[in-house]
Short mmCIF file of the C-alpha atoms (twelve columns), coordinates in Angstrom:
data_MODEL
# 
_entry.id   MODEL 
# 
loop_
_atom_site.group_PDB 
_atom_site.id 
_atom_site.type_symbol 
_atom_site.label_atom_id 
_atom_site.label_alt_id 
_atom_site.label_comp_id 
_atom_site.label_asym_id 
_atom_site.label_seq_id 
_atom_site.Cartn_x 
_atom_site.Cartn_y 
_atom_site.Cartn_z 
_atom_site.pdbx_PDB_model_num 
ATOM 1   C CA . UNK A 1   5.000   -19.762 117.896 1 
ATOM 2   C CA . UNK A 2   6.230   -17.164 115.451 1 
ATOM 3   C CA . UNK A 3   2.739   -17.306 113.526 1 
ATOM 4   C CA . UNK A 4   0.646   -17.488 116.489 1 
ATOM 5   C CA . UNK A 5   2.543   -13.801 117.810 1 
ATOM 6   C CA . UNK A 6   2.524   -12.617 114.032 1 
ATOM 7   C CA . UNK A 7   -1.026  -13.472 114.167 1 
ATOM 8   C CA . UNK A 8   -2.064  -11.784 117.369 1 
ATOM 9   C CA . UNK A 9   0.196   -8.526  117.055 1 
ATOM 10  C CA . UNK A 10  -1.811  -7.730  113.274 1 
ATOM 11  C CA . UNK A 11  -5.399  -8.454  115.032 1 
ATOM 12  C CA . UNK A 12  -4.080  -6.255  117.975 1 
ATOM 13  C CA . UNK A 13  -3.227  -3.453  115.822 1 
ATOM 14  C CA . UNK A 14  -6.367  -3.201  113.627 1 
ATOM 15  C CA . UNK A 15  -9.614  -4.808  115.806 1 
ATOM 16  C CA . UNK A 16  -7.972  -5.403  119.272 1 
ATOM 17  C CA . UNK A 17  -7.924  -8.956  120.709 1 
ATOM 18  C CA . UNK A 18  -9.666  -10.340 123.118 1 
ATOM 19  C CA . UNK A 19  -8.347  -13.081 126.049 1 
ATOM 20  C CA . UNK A 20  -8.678  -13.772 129.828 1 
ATOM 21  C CA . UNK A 21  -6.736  -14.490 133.099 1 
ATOM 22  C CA . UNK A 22  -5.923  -18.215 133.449 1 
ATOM 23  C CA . UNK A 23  -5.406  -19.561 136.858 1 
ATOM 24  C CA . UNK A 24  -6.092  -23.384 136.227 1 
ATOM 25  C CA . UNK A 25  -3.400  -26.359 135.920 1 
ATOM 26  C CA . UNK A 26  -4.790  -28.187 133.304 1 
ATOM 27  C CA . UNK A 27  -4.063  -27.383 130.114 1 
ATOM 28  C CA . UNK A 28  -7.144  -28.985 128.550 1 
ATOM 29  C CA . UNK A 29  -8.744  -25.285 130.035 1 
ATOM 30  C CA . UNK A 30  -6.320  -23.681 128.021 1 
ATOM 31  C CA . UNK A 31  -6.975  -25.650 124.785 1 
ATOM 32  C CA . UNK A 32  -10.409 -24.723 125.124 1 
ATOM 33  C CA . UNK A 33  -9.969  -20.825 125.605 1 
ATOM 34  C CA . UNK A 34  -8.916  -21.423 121.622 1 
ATOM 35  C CA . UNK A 35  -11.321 -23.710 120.256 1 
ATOM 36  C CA . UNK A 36  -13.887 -21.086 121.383 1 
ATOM 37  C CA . UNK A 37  -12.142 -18.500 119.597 1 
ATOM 38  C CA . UNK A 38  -10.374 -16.340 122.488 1 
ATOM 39  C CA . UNK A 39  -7.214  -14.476 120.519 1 
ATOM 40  C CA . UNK A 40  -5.009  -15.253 123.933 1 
ATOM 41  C CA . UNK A 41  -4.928  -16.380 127.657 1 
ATOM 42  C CA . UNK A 42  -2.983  -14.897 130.475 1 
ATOM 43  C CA . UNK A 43  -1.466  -17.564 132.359 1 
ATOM 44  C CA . UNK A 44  -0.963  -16.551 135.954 1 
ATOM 45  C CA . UNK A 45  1.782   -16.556 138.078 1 
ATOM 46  C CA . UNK A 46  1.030   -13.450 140.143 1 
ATOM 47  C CA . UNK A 47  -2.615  -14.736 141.675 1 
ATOM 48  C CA . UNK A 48  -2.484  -18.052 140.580 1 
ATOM 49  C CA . UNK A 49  -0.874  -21.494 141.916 1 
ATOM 50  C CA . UNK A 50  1.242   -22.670 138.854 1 
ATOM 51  C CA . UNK A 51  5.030   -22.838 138.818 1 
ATOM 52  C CA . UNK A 52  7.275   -22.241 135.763 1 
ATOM 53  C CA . UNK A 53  7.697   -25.799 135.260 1 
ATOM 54  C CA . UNK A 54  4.075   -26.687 135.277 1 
ATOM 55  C CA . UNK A 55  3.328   -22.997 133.143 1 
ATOM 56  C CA . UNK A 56  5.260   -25.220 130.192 1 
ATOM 57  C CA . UNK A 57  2.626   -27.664 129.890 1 
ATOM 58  C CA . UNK A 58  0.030   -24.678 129.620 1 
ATOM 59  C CA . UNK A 59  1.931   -23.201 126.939 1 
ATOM 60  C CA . UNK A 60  2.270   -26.712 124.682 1 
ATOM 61  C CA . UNK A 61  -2.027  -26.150 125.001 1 
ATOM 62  C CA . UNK A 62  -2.091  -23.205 123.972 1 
ATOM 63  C CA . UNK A 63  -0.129  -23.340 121.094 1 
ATOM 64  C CA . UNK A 64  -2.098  -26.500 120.107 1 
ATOM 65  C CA . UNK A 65  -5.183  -24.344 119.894 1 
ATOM 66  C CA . UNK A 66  -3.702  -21.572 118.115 1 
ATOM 67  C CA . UNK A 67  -4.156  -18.952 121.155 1 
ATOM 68  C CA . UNK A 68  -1.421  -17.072 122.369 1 
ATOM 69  C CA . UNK A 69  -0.103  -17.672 125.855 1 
ATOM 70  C CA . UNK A 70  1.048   -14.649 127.835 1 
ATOM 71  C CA . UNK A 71  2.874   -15.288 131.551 1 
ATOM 72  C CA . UNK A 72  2.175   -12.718 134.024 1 
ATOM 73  C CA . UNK A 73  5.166   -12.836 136.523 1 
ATOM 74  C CA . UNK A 74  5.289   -11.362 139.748 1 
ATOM 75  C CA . UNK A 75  7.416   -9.456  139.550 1 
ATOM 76  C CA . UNK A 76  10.374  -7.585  137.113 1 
ATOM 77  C CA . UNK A 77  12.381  -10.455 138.451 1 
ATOM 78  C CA . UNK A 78  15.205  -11.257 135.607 1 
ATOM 79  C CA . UNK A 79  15.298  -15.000 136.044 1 
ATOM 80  C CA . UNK A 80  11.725  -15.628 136.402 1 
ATOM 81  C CA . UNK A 81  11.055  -13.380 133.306 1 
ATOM 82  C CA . UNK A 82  13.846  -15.592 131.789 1 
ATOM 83  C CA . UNK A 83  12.542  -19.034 132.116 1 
ATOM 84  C CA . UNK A 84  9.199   -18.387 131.045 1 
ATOM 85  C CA . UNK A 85  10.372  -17.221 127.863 1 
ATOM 86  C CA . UNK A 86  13.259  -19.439 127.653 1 
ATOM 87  C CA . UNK A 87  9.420   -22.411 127.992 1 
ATOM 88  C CA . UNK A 88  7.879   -20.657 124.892 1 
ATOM 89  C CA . UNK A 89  5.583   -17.415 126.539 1 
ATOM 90  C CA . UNK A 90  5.024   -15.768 123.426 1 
ATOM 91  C CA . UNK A 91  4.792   -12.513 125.664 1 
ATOM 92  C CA . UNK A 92  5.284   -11.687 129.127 1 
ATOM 93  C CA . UNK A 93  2.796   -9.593  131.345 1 
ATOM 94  C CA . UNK A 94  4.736   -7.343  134.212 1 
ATOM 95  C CA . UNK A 95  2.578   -6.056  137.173 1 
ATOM 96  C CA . UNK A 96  3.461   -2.293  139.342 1 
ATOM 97  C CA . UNK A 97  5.174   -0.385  136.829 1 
ATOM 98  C CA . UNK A 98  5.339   2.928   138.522 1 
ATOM 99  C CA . UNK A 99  8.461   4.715   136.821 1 
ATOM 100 C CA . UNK A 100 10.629  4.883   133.357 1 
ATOM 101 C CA . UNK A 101 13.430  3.158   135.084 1 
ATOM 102 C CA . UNK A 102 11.642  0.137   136.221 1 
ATOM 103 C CA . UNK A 103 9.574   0.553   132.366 1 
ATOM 104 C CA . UNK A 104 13.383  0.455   130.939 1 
ATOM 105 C CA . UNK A 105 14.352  -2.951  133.338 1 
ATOM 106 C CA . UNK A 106 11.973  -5.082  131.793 1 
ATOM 107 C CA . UNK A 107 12.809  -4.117  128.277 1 
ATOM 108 C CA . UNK A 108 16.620  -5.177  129.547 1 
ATOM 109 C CA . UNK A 109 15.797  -8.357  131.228 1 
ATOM 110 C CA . UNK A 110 13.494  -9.790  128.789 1 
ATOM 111 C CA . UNK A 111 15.431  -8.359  125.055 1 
ATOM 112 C CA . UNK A 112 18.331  -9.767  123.457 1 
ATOM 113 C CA . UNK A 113 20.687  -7.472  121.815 1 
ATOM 114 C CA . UNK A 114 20.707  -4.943  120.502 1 
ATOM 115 C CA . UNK A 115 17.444  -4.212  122.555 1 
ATOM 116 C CA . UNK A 116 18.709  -5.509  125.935 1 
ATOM 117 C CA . UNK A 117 20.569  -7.933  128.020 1 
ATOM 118 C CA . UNK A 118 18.622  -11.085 128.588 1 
ATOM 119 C CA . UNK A 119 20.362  -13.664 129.474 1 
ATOM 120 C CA . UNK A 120 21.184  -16.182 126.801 1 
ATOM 121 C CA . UNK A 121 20.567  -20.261 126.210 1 
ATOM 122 C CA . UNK A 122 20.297  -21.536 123.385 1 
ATOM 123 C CA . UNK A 123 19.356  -25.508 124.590 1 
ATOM 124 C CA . UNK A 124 15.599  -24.271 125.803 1 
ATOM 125 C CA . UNK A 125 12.259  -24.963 124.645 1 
ATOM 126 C CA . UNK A 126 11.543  -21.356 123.135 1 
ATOM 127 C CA . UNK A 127 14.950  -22.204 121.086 1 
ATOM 128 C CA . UNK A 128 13.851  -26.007 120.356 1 
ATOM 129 C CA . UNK A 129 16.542  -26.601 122.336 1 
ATOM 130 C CA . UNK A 130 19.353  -25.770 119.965 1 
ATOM 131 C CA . UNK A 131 17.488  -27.401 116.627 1 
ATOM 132 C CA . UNK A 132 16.492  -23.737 116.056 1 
ATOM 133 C CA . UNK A 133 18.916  -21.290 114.028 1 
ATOM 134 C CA . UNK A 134 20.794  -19.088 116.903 1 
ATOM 135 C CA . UNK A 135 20.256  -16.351 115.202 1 
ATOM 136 C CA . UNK A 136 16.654  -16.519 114.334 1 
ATOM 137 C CA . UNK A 137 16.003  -17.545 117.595 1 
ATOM 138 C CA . UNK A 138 17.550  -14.015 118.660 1 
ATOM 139 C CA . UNK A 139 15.567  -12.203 116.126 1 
ATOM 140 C CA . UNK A 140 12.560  -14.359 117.125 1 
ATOM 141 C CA . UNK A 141 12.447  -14.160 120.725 1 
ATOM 142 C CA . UNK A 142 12.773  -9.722  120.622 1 
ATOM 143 C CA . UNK A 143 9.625   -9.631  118.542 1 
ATOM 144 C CA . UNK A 144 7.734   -11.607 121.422 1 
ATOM 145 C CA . UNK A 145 4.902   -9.147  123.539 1 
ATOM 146 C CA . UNK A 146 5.798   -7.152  125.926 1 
ATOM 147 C CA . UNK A 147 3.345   -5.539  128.526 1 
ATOM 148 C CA . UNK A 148 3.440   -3.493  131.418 1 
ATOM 149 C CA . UNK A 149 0.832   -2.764  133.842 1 
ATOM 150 C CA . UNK A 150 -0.144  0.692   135.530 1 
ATOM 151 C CA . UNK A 151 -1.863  -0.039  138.703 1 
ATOM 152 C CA . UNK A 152 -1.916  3.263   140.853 1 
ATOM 153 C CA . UNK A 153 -1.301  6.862   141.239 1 
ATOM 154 C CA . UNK A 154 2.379   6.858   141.212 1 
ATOM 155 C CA . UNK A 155 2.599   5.259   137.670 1 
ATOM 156 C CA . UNK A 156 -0.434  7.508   136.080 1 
ATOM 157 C CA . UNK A 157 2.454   10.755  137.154 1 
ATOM 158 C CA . UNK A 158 4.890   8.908   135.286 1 
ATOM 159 C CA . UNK A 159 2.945   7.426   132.766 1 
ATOM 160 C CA . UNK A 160 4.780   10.209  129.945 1 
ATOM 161 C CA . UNK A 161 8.155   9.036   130.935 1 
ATOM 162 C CA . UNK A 162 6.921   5.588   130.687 1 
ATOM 163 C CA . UNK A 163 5.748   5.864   127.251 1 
ATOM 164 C CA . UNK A 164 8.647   7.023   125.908 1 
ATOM 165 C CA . UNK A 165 10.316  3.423   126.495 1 
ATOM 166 C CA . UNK A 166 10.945  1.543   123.411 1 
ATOM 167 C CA . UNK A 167 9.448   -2.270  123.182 1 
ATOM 168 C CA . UNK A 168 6.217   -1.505  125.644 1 
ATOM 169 C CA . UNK A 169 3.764   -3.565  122.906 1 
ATOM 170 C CA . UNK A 170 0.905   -3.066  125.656 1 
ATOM 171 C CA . UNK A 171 0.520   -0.417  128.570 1 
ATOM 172 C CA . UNK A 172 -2.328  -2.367  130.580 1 
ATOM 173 C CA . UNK A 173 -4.591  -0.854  133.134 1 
ATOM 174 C CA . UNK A 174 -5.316  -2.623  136.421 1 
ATOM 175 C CA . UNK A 175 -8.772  -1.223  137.722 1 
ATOM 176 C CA . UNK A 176 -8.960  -2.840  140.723 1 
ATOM 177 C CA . UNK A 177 -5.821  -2.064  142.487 1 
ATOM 178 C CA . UNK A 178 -6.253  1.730   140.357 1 
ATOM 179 C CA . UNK A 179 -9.253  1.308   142.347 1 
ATOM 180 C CA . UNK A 180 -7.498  0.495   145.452 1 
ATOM 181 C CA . UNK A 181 -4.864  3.476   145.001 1 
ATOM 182 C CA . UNK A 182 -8.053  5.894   144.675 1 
ATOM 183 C CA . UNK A 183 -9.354  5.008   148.046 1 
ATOM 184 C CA . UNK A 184 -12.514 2.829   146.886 1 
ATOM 185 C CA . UNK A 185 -11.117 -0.740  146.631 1 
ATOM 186 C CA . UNK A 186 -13.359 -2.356  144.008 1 
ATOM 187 C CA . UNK A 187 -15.484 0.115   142.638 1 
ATOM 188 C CA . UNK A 188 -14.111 -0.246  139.308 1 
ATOM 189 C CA . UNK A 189 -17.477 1.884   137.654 1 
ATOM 190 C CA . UNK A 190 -16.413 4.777   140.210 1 
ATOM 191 C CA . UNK A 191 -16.370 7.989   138.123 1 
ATOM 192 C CA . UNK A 192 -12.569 8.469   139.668 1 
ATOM 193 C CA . UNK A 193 -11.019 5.123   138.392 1 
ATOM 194 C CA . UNK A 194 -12.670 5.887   134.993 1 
ATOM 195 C CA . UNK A 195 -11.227 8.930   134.776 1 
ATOM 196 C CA . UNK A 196 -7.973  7.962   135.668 1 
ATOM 197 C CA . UNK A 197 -8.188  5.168   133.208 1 
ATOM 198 C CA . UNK A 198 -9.480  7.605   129.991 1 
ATOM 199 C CA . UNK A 199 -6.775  10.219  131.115 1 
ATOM 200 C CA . UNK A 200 -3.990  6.731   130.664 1 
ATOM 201 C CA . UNK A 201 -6.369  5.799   127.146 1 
ATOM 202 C CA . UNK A 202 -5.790  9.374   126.521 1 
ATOM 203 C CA . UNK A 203 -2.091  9.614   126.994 1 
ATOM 204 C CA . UNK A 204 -1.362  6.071   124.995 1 
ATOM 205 C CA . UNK A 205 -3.311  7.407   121.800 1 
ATOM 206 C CA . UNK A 206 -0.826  10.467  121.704 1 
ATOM 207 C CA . UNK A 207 1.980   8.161   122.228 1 
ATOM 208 C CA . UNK A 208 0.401   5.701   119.703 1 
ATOM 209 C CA . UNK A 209 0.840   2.581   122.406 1 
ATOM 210 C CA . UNK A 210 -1.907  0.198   122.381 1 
ATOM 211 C CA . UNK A 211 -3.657  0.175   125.941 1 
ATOM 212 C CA . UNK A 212 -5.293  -3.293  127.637 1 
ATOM 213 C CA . UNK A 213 -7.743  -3.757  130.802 1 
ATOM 214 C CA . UNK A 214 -9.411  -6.262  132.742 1 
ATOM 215 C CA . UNK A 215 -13.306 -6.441  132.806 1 
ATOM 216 C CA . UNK A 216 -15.396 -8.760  134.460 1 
ATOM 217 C CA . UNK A 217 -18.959 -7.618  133.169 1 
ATOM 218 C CA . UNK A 218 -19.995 -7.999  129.183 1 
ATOM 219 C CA . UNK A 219 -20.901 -5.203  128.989 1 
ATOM 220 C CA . UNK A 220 -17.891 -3.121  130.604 1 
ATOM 221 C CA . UNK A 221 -16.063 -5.152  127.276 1 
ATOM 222 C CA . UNK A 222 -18.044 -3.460  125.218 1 
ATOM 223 C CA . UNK A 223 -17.534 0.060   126.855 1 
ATOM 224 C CA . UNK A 224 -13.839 -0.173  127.009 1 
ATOM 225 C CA . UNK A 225 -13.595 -1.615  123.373 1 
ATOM 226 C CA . UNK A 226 -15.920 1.500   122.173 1 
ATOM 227 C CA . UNK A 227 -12.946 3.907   124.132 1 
ATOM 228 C CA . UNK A 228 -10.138 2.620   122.474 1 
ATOM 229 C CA . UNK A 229 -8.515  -0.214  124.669 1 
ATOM 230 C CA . UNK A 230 -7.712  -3.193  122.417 1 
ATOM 231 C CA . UNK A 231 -6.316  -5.546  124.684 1 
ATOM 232 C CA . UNK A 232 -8.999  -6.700  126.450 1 
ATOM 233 C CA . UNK A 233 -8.732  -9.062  129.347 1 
ATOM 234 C CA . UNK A 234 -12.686 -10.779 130.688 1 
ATOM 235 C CA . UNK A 235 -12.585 -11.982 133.519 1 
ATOM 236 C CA . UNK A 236 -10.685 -15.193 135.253 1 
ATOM 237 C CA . UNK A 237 -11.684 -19.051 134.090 1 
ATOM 238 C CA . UNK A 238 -12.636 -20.045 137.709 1 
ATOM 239 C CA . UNK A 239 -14.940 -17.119 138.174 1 
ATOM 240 C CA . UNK A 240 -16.169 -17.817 134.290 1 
ATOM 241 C CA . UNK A 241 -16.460 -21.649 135.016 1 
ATOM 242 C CA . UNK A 242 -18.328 -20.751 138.210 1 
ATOM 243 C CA . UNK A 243 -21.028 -18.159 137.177 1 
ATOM 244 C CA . UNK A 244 -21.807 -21.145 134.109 1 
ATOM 245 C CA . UNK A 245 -22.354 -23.562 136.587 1 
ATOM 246 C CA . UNK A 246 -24.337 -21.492 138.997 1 
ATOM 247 C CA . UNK A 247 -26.733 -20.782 136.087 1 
ATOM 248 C CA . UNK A 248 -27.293 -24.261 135.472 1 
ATOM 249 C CA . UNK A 249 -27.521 -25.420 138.762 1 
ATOM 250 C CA . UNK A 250 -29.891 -22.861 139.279 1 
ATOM 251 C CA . UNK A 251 -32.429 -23.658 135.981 1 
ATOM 252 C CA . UNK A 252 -32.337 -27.295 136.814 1 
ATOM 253 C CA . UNK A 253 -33.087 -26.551 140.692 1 
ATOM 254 C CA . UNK A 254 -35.983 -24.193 139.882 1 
ATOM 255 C CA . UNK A 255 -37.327 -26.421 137.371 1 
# 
């Protein structure tokens, strides 16, 4: 795991990577995501149906393929962040950050010392359950990813206190609930989420803190990558697997 995050923080710091949401079971879906070339997947626990225990499977594929797996949690919840890096998550996604002190919790909850206060065991997967140097393991496990998602009004006030938190590797941007916040729920081209989301692009370059978003269109990729986000996050694999097949469904009908 250690080169796949080595791997993923240099491409993140000089071209930006490139991944998408992951809501499936299998992890043959995962495997695939790297064969194809995708730098990492987001495997979902906040809109999706998996459990930690079944997230561990997911993880084995994607470090089979070389593509680095990143939980989103539901929550800044210290045990749940805890497990899925105790399974191997070689970063952890946290949705509604709205202030520093909630920022500063899941730098706590998820570090080891000196950084934080995770909690510690040794006889887990992430630590090959105790063949793995304790100490390296420490080291190890504080240079996993760490991202934190701004999703609404209150956060964008906050969002210099935020960035003043050391170990934020990511400061994502959720359009769609931004959207949501703004008063037009899914219009994530609306001039107003935009320019809510260039003054956060804006912000993070000053700071110097890489910034990620979620398209769902080619071509908003492309826009966003031209602004400066390098963390981008296309789309979901159902709603990929499901526009493929209606194209094909729909050649062969009309042929």
């Amino acid at each position: 795991m250690k080169e796949i995050i080595n791997k993923f923080k240099e491409k993140l710091k000089s071209d930006g990577v490139m991944g998408i949401f992951s809501k499936t079971c299998d992890p043959g879906f995962i495997e695939v995501l790297g064969y194809a070339g995708a730098d990492y997947v987001i495997i979902d626990l906040e809109h999706g149906p998996n459990s930690v225990e079944s997230v561990q499977n997911l993880i084995r594929g994607a470090q089979a393929a070389g593509i680095m797996p990143i939980v989103r949690v539901k929550e800044s919840c210290a045990s749940v962040m805890g497990e899925v890096l105790d399974i191997g998550a070689g970063g952890i996604q946290v949705p509604q950050i709205t202030t520093r002190a909630e920022a500063e919790a899941v730098i706590k909850r998820t570090k080891f010392a000196p950084m934080g206060e995770r909690g510690v065991c040794r006889f887990v997967r992430a630590a090959k359950y105790s063949a793995k140097d304790r100490f390296e393991y420490f080291k190890d496990e504080n240079e996993k990813v760490t991202i934190m998602q701004i999703e609404g009004q209150e956060g964008i006030d906050n969002i210099n206190d935020i960035l003043t938190v050391d170990g934020i590797d990511v400061l994502f941007i959720g359009p769609y609930d931004l959207s949501q916040s703004l008063g037009v729920a899914g219009e994530i081209d609306n001039p107003m989420v935009e320019e809510k989301m260039l003054e956060i692009v804006d912000k993070c370059k000053e700071k110097n803190v890489t910034v990620g978003t979620f398209v769902d269109t080619p071509e908003n990729a492309v826009k966003w990558k031209r602004l400066g986000i390098k963390y981008i996050s296309y789309s979901v694999d159902m709603g990929i697997f499901y526009e493929a097949m209606t194209d094909i469904v729909k050649t062969i009908a009309n042929a």
